[in-house]
Each structure stands twice: as structure tokens, then as C-alpha cells.
N, CA, C and O of each residue as an XYZ file, in Angstrom:
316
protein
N       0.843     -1.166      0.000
C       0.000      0.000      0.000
C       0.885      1.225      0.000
O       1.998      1.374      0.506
N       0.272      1.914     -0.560
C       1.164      3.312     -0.880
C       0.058      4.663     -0.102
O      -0.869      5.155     -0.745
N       0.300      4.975      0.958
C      -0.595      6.620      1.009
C       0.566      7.537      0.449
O       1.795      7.603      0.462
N      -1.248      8.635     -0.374
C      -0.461      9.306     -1.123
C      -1.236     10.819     -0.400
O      -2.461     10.896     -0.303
N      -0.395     11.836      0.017
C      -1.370     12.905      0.520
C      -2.199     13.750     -0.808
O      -1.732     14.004     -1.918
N      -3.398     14.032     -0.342
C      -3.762     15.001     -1.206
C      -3.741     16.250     -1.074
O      -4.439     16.864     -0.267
N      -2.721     16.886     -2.065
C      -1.627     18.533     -1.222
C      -2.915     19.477     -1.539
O      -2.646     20.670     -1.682
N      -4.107     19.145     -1.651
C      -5.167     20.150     -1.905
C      -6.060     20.283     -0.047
O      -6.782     21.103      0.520
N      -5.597     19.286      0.204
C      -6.551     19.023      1.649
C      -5.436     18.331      2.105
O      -5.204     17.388      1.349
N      -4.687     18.404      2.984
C      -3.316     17.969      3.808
C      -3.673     16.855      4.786
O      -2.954     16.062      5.395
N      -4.976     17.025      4.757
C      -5.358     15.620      6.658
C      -6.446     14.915      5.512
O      -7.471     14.811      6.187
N      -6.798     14.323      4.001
C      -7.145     13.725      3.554
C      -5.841     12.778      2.984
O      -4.750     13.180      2.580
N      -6.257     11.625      3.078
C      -5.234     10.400      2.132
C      -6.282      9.695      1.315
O      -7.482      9.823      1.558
N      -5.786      8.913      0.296
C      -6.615      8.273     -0.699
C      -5.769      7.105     -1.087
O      -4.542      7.099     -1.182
N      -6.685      6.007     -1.322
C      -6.000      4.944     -1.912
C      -6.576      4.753     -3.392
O      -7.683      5.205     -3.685
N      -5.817      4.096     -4.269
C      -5.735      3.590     -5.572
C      -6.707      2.606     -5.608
O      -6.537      1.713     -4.777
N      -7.779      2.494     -6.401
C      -8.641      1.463     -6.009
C      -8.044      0.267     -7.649
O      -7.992      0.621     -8.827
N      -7.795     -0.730     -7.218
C      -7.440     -1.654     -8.730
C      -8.657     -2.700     -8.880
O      -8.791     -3.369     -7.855
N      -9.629     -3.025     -9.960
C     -10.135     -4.258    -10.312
C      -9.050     -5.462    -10.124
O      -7.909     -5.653    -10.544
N      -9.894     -6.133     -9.345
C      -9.863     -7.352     -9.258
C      -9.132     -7.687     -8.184
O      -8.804     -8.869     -8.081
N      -8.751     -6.805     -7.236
C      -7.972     -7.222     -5.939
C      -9.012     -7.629     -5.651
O     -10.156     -7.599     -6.104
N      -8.015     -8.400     -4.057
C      -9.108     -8.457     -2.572
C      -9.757     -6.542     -2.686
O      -9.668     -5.695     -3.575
N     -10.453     -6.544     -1.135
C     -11.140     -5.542     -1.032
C      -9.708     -5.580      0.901
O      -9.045     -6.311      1.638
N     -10.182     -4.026      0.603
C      -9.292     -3.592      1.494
C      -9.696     -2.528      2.775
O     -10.236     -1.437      2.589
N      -9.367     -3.010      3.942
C      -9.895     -2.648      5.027
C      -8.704     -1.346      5.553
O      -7.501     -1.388      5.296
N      -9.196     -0.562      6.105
C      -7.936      0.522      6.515
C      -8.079      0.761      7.928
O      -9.163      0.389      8.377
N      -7.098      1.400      8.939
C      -6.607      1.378     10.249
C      -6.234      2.304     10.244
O      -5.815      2.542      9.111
N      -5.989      3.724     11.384
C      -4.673      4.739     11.364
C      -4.764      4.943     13.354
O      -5.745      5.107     14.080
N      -3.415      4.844     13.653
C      -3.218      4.899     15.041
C      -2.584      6.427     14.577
O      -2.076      6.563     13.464
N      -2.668      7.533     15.534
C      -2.162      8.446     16.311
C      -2.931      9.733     15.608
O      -2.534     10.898     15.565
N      -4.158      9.169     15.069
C      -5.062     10.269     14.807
C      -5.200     11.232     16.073
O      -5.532     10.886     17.207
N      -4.789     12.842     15.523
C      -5.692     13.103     17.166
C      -7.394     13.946     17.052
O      -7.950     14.443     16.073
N      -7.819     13.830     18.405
C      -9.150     13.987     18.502
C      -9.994     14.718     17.190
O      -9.710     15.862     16.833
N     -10.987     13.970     16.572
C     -11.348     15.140     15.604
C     -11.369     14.996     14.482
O     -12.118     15.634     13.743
N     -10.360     13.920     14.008
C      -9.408     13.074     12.988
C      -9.916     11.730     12.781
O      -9.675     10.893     13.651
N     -10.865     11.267     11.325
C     -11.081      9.469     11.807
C     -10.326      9.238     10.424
O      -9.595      9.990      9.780
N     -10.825      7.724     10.154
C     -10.000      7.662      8.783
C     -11.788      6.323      8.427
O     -12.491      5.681      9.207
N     -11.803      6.450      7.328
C     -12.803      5.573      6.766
C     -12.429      4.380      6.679
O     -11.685      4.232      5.709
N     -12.652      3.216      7.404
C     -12.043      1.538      7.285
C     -12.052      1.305      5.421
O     -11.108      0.852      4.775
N     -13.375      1.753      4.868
C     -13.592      1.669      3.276
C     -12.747      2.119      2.248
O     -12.565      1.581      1.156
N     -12.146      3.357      2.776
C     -11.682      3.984      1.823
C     -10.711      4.219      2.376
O     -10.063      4.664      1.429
N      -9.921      4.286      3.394
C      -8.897      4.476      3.678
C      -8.665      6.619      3.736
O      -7.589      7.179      3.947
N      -9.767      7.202      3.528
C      -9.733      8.670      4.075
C      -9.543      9.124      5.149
O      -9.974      8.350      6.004
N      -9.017     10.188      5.646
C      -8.930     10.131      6.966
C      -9.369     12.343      6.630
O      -8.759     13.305      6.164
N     -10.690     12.084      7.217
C     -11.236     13.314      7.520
C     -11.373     14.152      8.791
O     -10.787     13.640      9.744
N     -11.849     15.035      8.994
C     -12.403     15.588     10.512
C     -11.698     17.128     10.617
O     -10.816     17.591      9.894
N     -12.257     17.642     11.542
C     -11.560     19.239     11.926
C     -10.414     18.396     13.865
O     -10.768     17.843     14.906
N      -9.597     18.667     13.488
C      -8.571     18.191     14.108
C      -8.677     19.271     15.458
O      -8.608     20.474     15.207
N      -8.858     18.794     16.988
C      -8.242     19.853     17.848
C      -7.310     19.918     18.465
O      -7.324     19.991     19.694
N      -6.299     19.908     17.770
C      -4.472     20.141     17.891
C      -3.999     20.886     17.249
O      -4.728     21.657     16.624
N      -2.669     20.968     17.139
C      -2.004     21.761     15.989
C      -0.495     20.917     16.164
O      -0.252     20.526     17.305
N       0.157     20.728     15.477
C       1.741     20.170     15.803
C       1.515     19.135     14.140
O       0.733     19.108     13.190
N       3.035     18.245     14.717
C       3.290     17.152     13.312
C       3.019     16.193     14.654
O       3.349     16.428     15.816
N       2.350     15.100     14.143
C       1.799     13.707     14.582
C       2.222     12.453     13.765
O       2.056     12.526     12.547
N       2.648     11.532     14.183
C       3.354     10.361     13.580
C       1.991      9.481     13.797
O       1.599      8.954     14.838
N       1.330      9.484     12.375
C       0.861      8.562     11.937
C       1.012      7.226     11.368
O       1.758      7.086     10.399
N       0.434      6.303     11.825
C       0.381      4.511     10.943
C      -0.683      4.299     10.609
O      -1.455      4.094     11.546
N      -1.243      4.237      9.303
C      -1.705      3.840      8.376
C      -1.673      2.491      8.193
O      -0.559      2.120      7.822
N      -2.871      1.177      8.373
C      -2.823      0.179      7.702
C      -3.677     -0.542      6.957
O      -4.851     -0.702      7.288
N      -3.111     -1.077      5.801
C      -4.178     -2.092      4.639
C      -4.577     -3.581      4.904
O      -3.690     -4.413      4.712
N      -5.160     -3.790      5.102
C      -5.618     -5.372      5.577
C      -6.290     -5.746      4.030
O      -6.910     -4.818      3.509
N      -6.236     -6.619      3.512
C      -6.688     -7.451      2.753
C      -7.470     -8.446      3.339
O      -7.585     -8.738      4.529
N      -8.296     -9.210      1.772
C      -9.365    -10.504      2.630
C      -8.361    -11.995      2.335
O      -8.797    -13.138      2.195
N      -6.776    -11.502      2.295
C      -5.831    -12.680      2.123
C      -5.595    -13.014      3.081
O      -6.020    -14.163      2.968
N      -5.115    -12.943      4.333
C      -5.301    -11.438      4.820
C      -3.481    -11.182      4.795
O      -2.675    -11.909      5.376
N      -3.142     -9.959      3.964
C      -2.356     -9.726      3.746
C      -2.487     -8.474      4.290
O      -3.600     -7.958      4.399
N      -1.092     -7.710      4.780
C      -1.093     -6.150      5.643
C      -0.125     -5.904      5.446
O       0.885     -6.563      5.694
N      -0.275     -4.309      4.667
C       0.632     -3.323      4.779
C       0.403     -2.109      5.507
O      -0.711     -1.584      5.499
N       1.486     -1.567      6.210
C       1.875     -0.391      7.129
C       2.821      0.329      6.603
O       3.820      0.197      5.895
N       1.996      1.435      7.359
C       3.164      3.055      6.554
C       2.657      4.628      7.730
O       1.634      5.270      7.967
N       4.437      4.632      8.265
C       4.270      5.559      9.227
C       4.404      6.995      8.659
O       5.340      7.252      7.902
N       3.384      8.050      9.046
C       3.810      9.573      8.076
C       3.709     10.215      8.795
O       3.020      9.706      9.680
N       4.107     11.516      9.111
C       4.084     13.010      9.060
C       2.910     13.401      9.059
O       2.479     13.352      7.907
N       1.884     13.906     10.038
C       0.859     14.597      9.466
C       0.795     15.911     10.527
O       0.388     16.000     11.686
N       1.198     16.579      9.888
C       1.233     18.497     10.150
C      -0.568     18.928     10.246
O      -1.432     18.894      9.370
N      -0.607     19.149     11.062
C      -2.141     19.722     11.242
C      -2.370     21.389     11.953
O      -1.612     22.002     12.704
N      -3.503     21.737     11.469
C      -3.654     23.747     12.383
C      -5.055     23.527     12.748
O      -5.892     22.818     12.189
N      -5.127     24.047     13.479
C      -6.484     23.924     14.296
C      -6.871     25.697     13.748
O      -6.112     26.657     13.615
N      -8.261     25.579     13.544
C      -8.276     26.915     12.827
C      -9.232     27.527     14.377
O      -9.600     28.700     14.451
């Protein structure tokens, strides 16, 4: 699994959807309050109440069950 940020919205991620995989379940530990991520789609939306960089993990579960993890950077402003 690859997250890719979307530099239009900074606290959204998106995954690549391919025909004919498994179907893919998503996870993210160190969201903070405010912050979820969609198990479906692997988005991670919300109005965040923090501000700082947060070390996020991101993970893909497959129905193999196969799992990939990926730790990032996520810079957030509380408006």
C-alpha cells in the first residue's frame, strides 16, 4: 500500500482502487481527537483539535489477509 497525501486538503489520504484485488480494510493509530480515517476507503477526515506534526500509521488489511503499514508526518492547524 502506498498513502499518497492530497496537497489540496493535507489531513485527507486516498488509496488507488485496482479491479480485481481483494477488497481492502484501513486502520490509522495516532489520529488526534477530531481526525477518523474511513475503514472503506482508507480517508482520513475531521476538523482536528491540535495543531503540531503527529506520527501517523496507516494500515491495509486485505481478505488474504495480507497487511501493509506506513508511518507519516501529518502536520495539522487547528483553525
Amino acid at each position: 500500500m502506498q498513502v499518497q497525501p492530497d496537497l489540496h486538503h493535507p489531513t485527507h489520504h486516498h488509496r488507488r482502487q485496482t479491479h480485481g484485488k481483494p477488497t481492502l480494510h484501513y486502520t490509522a493509530t495516532g489520529l488526534p481527537f477530531g481526525l477518523t480515517i474511513d475503514t472503506n476507503t482508507g480517508r482520513i477526515t475531521g476538523k482536528p483539535w491540535t495543531t503540531g506534526t503527529l506520527q501517523i500509521t496507516a494500515t491495509a488489511t486485505d481478505s488474504t489477509p495480507t497487511t501493509a503499514t506506513t508511518t507519516f508526518p501529518l502536520t495539522v492547524t487547528w483553525f
